[in-house]
Residue frames relative to the residue before (quaternion, step in Angstrom):
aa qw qx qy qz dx dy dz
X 1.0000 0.0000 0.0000 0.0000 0.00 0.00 0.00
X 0.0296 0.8314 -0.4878 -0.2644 3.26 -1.07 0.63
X 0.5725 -0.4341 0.4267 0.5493 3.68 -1.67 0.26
X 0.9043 -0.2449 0.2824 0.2064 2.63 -2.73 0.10
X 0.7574 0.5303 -0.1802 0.3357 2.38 1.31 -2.01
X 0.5996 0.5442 -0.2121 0.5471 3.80 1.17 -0.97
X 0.7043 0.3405 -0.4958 0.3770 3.43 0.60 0.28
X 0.7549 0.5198 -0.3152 0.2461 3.00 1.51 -1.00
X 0.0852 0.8771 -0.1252 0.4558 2.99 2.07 0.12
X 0.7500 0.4067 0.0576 0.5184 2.95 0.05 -1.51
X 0.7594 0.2319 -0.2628 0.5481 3.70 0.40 -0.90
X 0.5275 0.6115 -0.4409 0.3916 3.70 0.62 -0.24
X 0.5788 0.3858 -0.2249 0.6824 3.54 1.12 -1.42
X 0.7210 0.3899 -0.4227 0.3865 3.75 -0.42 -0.22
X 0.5400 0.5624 -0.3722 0.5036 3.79 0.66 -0.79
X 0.6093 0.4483 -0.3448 0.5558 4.37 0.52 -1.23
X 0.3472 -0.6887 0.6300 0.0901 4.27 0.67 -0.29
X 0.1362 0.7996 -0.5431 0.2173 3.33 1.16 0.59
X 0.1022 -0.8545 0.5091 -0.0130 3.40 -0.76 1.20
X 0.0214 0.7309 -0.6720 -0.1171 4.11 -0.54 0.35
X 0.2000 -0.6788 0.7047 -0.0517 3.40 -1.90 0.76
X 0.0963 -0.8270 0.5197 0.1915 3.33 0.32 1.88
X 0.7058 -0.4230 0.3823 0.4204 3.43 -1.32 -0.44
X 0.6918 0.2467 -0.2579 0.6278 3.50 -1.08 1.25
X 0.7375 0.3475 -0.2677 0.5134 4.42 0.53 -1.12
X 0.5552 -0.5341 0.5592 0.3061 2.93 -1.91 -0.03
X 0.5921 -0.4302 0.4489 0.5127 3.30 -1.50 0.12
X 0.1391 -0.7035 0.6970 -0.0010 2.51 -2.31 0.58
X 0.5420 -0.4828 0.4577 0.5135 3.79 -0.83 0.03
X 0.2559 -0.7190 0.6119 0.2077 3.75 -1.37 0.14
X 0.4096 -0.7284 0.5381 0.1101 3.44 -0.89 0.17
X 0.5251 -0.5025 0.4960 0.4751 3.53 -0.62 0.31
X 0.7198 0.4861 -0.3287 0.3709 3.43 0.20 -1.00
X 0.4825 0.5706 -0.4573 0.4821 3.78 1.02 -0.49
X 0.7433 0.4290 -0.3269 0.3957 4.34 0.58 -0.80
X 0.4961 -0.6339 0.4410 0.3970 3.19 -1.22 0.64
X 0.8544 -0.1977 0.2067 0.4338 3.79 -1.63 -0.13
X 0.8227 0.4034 -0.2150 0.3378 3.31 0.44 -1.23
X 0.6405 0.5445 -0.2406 0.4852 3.17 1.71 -0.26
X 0.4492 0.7179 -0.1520 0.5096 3.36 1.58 -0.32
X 0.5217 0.6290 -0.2377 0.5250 3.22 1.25 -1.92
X 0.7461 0.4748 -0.2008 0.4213 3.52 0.04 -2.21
X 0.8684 0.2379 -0.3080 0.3073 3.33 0.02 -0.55
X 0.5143 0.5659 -0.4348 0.4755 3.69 1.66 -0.08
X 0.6828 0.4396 -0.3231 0.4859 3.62 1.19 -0.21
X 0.4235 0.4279 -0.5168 0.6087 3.91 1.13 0.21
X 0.6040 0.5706 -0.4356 0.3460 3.65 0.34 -0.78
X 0.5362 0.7915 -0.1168 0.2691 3.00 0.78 -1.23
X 0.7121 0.4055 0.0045 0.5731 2.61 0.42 -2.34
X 0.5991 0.6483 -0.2725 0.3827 3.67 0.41 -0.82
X 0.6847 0.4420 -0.0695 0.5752 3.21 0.50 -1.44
X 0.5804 0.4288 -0.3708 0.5846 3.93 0.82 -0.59
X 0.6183 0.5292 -0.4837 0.3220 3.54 0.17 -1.50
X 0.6806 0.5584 -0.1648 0.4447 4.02 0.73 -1.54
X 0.6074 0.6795 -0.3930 0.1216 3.50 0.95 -0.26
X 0.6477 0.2079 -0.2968 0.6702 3.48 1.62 -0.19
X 0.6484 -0.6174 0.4125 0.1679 3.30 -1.25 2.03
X 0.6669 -0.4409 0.5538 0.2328 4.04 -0.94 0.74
X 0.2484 -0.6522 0.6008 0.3898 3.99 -1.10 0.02
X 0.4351 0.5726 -0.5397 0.4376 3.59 1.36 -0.32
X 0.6226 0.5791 -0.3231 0.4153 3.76 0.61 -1.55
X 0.7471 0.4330 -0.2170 0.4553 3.59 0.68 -0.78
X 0.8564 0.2698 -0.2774 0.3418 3.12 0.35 -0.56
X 0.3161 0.7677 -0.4290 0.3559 3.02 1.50 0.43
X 0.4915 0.7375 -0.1534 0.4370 2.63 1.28 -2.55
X 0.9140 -0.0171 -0.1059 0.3913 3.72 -0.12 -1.30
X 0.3820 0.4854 -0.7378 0.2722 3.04 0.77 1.09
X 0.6915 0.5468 -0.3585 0.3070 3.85 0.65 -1.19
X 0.5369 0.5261 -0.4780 0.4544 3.80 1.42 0.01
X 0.6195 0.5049 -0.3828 0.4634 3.83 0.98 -1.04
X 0.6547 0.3716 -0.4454 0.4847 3.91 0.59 -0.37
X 0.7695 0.4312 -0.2683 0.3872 4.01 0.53 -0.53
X 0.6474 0.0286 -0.0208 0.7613 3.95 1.15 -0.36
X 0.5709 -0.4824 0.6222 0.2330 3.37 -1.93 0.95
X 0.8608 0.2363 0.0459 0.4484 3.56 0.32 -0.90
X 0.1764 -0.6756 0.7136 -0.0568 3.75 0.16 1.70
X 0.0444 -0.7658 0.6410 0.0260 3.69 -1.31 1.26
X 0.6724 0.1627 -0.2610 0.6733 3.61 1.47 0.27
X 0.4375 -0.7413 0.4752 0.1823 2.82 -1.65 1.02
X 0.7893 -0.4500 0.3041 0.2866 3.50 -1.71 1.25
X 0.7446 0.5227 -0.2116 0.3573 3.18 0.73 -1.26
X 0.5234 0.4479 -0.3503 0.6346 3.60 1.95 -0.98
X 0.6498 0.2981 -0.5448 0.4383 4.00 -0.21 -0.49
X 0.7476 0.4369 -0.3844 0.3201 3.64 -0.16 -0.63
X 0.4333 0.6391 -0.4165 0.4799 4.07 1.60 -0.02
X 0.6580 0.7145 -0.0490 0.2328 2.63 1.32 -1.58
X 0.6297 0.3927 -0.1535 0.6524 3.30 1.13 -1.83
X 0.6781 0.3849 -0.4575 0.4276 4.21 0.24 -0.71
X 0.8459 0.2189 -0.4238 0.2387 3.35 0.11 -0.30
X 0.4523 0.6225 -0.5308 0.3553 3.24 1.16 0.62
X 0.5859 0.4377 -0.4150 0.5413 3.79 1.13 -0.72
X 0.6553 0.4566 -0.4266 0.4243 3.90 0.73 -0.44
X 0.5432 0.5544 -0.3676 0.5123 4.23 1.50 0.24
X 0.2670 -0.6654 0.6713 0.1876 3.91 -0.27 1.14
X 0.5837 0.5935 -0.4599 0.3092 3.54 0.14 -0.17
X 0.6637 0.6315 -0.1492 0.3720 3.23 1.08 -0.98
C-alpha cells in the first residue's frame, strides 16, 4: 500500500510526462520509480508541501461538507472542517 504522500508524488512526476528511451527501445512514460533516491526525495517533498498547502478546508470546502451532512443526519455534532484537519494530517502521517 502506498501513503498519500507517494501517490501524490507520483501524479506530480507524472503530470511533467517525463519520458526515458532505453537503448535500442522506444520511448516510454517514466515513473517516479525509474529516478534514483535523490530524485524521489524532491518529489515526496512537493508532495508534502501540497498536501500541507490543503490542511485548513476552503468555506466552499465547508460548506459543501455541511450541506451533504444536513441531507444525511438532521444533526452534524462535529464540525466538517475538524474531519477534514483530520483526514490531511493523517495522509500528512507516513505511518499510516
Amino acid at each position: 500500500m502506498t501513503t498519500m504522500i507517494e501517490r501524490v508524488a507520483e501524479a506530480i512526476y507524472a503530470a511533467e510526462e517525463n519520458q526515458t528511451k532505453p537503448k535500442g527501445g522506444d520511448w516510454r512514460p517514466m515513473t517516479l520509480s525509474d529516478e534514483d533516491e535523490k530524485i524521489r526525495g524532491m518529489y515526496l517533498a512537493y508532495a508534502r508541501a501540497a498536501i500541507i498547502a490543503m490542511c485548513e478546508p476552503t468555506e466552499a470546502m465547508i460548506g459543501a461538507a455541511e450541506q451533504r451532512a444536513r441531507e444525511v443526519c438532521a444533526h452534524l455534532e462535529i464540525a466538517p472542517g475538524s474531519i477534514w484537519e483530520e483526514m490531511i494530517g493523517a495522509a500528512l502521517d507516513d505511518r499510516r
